[in-house]
N, C-alpha and C positions, 0 to 999 in steps of 0.2 A: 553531517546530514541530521536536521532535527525528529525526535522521533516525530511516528505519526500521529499518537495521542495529542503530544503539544498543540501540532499543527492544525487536528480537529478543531483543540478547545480555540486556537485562534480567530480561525475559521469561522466559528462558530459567531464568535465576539462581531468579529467584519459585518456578518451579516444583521447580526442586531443593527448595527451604525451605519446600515447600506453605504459602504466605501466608494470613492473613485474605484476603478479596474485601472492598474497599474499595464498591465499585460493579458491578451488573450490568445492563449495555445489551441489551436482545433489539431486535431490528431484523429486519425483512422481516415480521414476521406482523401482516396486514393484518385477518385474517378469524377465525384461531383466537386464544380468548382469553388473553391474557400470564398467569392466574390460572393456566390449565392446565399452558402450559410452564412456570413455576416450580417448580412443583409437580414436574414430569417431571426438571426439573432438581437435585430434591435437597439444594438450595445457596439459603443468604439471605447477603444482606448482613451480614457478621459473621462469618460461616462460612469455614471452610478451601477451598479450591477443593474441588472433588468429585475423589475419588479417582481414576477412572478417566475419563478425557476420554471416551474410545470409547463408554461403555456410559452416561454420560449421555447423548451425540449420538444412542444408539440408544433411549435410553425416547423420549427427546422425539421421533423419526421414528415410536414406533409411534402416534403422536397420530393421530386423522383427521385429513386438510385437512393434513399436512404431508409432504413427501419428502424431505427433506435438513435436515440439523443441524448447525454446526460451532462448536463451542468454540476461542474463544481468550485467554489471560489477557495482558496487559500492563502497563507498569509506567505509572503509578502514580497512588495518589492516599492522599497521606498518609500511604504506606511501603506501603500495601496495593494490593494487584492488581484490575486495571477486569478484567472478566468479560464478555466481547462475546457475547452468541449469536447466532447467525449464523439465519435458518430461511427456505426456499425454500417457500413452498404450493403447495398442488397449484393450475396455471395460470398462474403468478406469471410477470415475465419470468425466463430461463432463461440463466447465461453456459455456453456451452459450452468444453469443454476438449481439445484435441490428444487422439489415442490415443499412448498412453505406447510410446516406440520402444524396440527393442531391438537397436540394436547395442551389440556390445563394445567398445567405444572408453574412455578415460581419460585425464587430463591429462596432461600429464610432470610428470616426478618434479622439478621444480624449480618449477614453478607451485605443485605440491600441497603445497613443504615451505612456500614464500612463503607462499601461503593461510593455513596453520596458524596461523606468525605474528603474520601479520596479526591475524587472532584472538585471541589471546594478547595482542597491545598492544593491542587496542583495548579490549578487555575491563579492562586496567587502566587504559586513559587514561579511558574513563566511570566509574570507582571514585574517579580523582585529578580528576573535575571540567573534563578539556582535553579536551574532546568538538567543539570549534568546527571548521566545514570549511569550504571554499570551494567552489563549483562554477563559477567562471570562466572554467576552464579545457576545463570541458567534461565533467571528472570529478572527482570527492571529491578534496579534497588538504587534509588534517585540520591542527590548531597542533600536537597531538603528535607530538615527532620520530621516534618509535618507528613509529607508524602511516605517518609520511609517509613514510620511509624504502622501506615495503613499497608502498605506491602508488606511489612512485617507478617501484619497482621492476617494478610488473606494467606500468607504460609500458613499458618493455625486452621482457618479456613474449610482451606482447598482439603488437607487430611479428612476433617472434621466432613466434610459434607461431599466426598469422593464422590461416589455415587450417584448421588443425587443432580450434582451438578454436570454429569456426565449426558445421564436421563434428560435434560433440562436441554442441554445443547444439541440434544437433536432430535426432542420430539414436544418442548413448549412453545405454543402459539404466538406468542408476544417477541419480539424480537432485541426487546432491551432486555427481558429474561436471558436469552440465548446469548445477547452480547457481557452480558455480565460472564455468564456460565464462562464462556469461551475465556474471557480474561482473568478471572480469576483462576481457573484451572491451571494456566501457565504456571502456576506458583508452587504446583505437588510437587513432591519430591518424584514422584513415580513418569518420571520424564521422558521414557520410551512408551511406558503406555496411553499418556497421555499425546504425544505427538503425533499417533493415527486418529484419537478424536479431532485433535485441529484439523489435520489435511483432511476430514472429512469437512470441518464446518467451511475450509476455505471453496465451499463451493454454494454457500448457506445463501437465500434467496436475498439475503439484507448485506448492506454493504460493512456495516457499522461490525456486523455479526465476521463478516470475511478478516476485516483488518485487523479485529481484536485477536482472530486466530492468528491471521500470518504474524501481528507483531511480538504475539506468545512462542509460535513456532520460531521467530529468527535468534531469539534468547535459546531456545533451545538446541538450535544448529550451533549459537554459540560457544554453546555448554560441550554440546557433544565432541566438537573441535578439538577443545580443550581438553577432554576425558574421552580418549576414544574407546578404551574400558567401559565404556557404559552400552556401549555397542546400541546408540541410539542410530537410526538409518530414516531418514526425511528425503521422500523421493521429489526431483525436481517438476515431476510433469502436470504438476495442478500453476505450479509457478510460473514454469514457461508458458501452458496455455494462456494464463491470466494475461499476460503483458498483451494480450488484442483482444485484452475486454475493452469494455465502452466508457469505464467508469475511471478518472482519473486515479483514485484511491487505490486500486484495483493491482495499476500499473506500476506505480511510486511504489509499494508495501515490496509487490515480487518479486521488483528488478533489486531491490534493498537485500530482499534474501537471495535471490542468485547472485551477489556479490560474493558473499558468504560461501554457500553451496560449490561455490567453483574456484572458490581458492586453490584448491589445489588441482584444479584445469583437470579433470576427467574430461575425456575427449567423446564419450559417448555422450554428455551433457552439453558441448558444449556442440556437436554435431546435430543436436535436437535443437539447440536453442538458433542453429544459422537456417536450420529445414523451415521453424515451426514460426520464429518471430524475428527472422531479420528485417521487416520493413520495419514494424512497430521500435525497434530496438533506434533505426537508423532515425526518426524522426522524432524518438525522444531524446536521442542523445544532443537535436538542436534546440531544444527546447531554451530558452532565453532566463529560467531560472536555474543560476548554477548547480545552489542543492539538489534539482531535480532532475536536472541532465547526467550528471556525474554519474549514479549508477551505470544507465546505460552505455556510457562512452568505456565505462572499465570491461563490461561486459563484450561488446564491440570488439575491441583490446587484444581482451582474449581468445576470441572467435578466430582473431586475425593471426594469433600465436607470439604478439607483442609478449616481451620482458615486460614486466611488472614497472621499469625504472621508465622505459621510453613510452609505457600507457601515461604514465606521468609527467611526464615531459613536455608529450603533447598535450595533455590538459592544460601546463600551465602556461603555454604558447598560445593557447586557445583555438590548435590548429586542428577544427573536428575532418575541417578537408580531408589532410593530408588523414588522416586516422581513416575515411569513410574509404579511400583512395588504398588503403594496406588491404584492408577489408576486400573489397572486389578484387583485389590482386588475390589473395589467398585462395577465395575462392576458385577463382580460373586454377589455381595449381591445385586443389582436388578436384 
């Protein structure tokens, strides 16, 4: 699964060079029909993304039976852009979001020049193909030396401006402030303390600001996995709420770390996640991008009390049937 930062910066690219749409996922609409929101949407498969994100999100919200709409395009399939729509119905579960703070606060000017950088190599390390990371250590530390250099470097950082950057993630107004804070902070060594600011920002009004947390936080489940001597504890229930957010980024990031989180099948976790998001789980696991559906399907998997070897099995049969079909069996037997 590619991380989620590549995927942004891809993403990002697409949209400069308005893509064909290779594929279009609508996800949450249980009740109003997929004929209508396409239709609302403007856009087939084939087609250029739709011109104005905003003002598609707003045909398709003046739908009945819908409150919320979010467009997101990501790379790829085929050289063309996957098309997620995102739609909340009226009733539906609901993620809620922090009120957006307004203090004046900002990075220092040496975090923010490192940031830039950073961006800058990494952007050309996913062009030249050396996109591999490790998360061992508890955060990103990429094969490109360009990229590692600057990870390196926000270790130094993160020490150096603890505080501040703490301060910054949950009370500066600007949201690329908070998005930096968030991802740079993954980087402290102080990785229990730091792992209750992220699950607080995974709830931060920006999405940008959410994914830097969860992608900080799943290094850090990594880590703790690995060192259970650190006696680090990352509670699932911001995770599982998130997968019936509206926002495809949202989904992708949480269902990534409850892969992680439930390795070792805790049954109280995995009993919240059949109460809280079996629908959402069951129609991303169709999803027609494999990177994207896999989470879900392992998650499913386990729900269903599948062996690890035959969740795999069926993966590679591509038999999400039979897999949706263990699933409703298990159920009826509790």
């Amino acid at each position: 699964m590619r991380p989620f930062l590549i995927q942004l910066l891809l993403g990002g690219c697409l949209f400069a060079q308005n893509p064909k749409v290779g594929i279009i996922e609508i996800f949450g609409a249980r009740k109003v029909p997929q004929e209508l929101i396409r239709k609302a949407l403007g856009a087939l498969e084939g087609d250029s993304l739709p011109p104005s994100k905003t003002q598609a999100e707003s045909r398709i919200e003046d739908l009945d039976g819908i409150v919320r709409a979010s467009l997101e395009a990501v790379c790829c399939d085929q050289g063309k852009a996957i098309l997620y729509v995102g739609i909340e119905e009226r009733g539906a579960p609901h993620f809620d979001f922090h009120t957006p703070p307004g203090g004046e606060l900002k990075v220092p000017d040496e975090v923010e020049k490192e940031w830039t950088e950073f961006i800058t190599s990494i952007s050309v390390a996913v062009r030249r193909g050396n996109a591999e990371e490790d998360l061992l250590q508890g955060h990103s530390l990429m094969s490109d030396p360009d990229v590692r250099r600057s990870q390196q470097r926000f270790i130094e950082l993160a020490a150096k401006h603890f505080d501040l950057l703490r301060e910054i993630l949950r009370k500066a107004a600007d949201e690329q402030q908070r998005a930096i804070a968030a991802f740079v902070l993954g980087y402290s060594s102080r990785k229990k303390q730091v792992a209750d600011d992220l699950q607080y920002a995974m709830q931060d009004s920006d999405s940008t600001v959410r994914n830097n947390a969860m992608r900080a936080l799943n290094a850090i489940l990594v880590f703790g996995q690995k060192n259970p001597d650190a006696g680090i504890r990352v509670s699932p229930t911001w995770f599982v709420e998130m997968l019936n957010s509206v926002h495809f980024t949202d989904r992708n990031k949480a269902s990534i770390s409850l892969v992680s989180i439930t390795e070792k099948r805790d049954q109280s976790t995995l009993s919240y996640l059949r109460e809280r998001a079996l629908g959402s789980l069951t129609e991303m696991a169709g999803w027609r991008s494999l990177g994207h559906a896999l989470p879900a399907f392992i998650l499913l998997g386990r729900i269903a009390g599948l062996p690890e070897e035959q969740i795999q099995e069926l993966w590679k049969q591509g038999n999400r049937e039979e897999l949706l079909k263990k699933v409703k069996e298990s159920g009826r037997r509790k």
